[in-house]
C-alpha positions in Angstrom: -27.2 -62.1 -6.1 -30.3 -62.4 -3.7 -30.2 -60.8 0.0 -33.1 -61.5 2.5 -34.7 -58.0 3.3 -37.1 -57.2 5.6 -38.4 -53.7 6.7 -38.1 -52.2 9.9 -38.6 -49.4 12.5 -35.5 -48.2 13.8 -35.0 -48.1 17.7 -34.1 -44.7 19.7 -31.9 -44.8 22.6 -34.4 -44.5 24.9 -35.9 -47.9 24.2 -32.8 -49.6 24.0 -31.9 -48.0 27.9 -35.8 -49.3 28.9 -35.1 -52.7 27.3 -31.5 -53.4 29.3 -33.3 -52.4 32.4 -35.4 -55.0 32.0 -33.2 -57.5 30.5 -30.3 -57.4 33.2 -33.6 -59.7 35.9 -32.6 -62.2 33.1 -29.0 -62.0 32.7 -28.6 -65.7 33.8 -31.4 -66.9 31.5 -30.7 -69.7 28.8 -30.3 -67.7 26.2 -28.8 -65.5 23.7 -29.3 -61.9 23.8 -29.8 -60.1 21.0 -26.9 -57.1 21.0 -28.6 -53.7 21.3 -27.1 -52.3 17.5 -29.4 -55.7 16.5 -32.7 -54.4 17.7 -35.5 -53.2 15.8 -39.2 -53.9 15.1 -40.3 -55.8 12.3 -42.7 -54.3 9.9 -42.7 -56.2 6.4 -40.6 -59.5 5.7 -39.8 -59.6 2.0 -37.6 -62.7 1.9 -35.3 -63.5 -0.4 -34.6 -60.3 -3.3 -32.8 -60.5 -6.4 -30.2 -57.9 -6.6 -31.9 -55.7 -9.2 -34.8 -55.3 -7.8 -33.2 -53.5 -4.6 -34.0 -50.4 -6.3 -38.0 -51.4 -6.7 -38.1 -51.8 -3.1 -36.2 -48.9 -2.3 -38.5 -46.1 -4.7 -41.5 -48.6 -3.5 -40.8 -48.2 0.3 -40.4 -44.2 -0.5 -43.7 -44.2 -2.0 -45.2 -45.8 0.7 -43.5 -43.7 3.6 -44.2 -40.1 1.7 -46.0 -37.8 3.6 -46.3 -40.1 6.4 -45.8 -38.6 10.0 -44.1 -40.3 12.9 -46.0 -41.6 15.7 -46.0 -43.1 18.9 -47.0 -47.3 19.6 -47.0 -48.7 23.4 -44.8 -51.8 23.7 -46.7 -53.5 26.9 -45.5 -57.4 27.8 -42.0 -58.8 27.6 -43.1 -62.4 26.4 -42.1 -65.7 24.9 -43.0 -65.7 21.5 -44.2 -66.4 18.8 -46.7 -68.2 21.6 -46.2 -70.6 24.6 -46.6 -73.3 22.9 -43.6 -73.1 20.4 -41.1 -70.7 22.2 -38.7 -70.0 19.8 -37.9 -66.2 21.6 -38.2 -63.7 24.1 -39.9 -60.1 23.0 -40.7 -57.1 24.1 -44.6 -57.2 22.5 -46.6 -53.8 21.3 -49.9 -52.9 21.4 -51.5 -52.5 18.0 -52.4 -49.1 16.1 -54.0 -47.6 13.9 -50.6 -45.9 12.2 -49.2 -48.8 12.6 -51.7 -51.0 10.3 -52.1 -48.6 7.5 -48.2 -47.6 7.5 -47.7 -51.8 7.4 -50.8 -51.8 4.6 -49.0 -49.1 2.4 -45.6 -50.7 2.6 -47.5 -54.0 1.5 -49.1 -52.5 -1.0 -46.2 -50.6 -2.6 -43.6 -53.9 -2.5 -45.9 -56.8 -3.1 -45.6 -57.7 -6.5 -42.2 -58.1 -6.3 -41.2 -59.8 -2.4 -42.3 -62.8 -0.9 -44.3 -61.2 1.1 -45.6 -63.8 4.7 -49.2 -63.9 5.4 -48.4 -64.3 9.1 -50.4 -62.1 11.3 -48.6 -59.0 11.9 -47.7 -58.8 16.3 -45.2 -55.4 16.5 -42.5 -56.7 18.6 -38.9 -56.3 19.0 -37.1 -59.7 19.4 -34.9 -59.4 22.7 -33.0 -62.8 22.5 -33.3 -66.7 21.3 -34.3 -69.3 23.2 -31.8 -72.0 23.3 -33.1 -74.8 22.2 -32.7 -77.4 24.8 -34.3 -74.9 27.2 -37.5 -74.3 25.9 -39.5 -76.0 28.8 -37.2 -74.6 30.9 -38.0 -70.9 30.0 -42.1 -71.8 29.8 -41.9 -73.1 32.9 -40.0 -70.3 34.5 -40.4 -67.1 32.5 -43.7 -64.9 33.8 -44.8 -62.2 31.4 -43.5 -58.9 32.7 -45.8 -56.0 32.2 -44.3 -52.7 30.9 -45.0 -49.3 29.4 -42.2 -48.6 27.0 -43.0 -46.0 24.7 -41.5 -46.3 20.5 -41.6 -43.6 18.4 -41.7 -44.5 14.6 -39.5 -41.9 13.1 -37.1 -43.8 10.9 -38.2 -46.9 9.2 -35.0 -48.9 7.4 -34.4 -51.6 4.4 -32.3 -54.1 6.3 -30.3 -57.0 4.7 -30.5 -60.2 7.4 -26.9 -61.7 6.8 -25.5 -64.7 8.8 -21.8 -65.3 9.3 -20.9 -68.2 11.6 -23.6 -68.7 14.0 -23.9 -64.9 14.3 -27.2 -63.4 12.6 -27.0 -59.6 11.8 -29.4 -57.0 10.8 -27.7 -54.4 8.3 -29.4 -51.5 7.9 -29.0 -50.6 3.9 -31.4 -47.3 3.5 -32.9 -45.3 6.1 -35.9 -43.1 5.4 -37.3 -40.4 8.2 -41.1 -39.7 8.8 -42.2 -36.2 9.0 
């Protein structure tokens, strides 16, 4: 069997209580919100993964994240992404960091040869809900970029299996690992 994986860093309640103060301006927006126990921030995408190689990822991921101490990142703008132009979301958008790109780089380098790794540009964000798509315009045309200072910590990074059922899409978190 193959699951679609990704990486991800966990949220802490304290984001989650920033993010519904923001997101309760927009409660009459077109679209769907993404449920708080969904949220979390994208590190590494590795696609579709065949069953025995879960473990590969899982000693791989380890690798990457030993020794590694948590750290702070600044998410600034809640924005349409992944641009104006093709507005497929709404997110809550971080600065970029140092930690960041070499805790990314090492996860890379420790899972690569056996994920379908993207070559997207990496943009930390957390996605906060789905544009519908018959109100795309709508949203550009209305939706201003809200400044913010929401602090993340990156303590817990998890192996999440994306799973739809219905027209519901779900993040399960499979194995957890804690930075020092």
């Amino acid at each position: 069997m193959r699951r679609k994986l990704f990486i991800g860093i966990t949220l802490d309640e304290r984001v989650h209580i920033a993010i519904n103060r923001h997101r309760d301006r927009w409660q009459d927006a077109p679209v769907i919100w993404t449920p708080t126990e969904e949220r979390h921030s994208i590190l590494v995408f590795l696609g579709y993964v065949e069953d025995e190689r879960l473990l590969d990822v899982c000693e791989g991921v380890s690798r990457a994240l030993a020794g590694k101490e948590s750290f702070e990142i600044m998410m600034k703008t809640i924005t349409v992404g992944p641009d104006k132009d093709h507005p497929k979301i709404i997110w809550l958008a971080g600065e970029e960091s140092e930690e960041l790109t070499l805790l990314r780089a090492s996860l890379v380098k420790e899972i690569s040869s056996f994920a379908q790794l993207e070559a997207k540009r990496f943009r930390p964000h957390i996605t906060l809900a789905r544009i519908r798509k018959n109100k795309k315009e709508e949203i550009v045309s209305t939706f201003k970029d809200i400044s913010v200072h929401i602090p993340l910590m990156v303590h817990t990074i998890t192996i999440f299996e994306s799973v739809v059922e219905g027209k519901e899409r779900m993040a399960i978190p499979l194995y957890t690992y804690d930075l020092i």
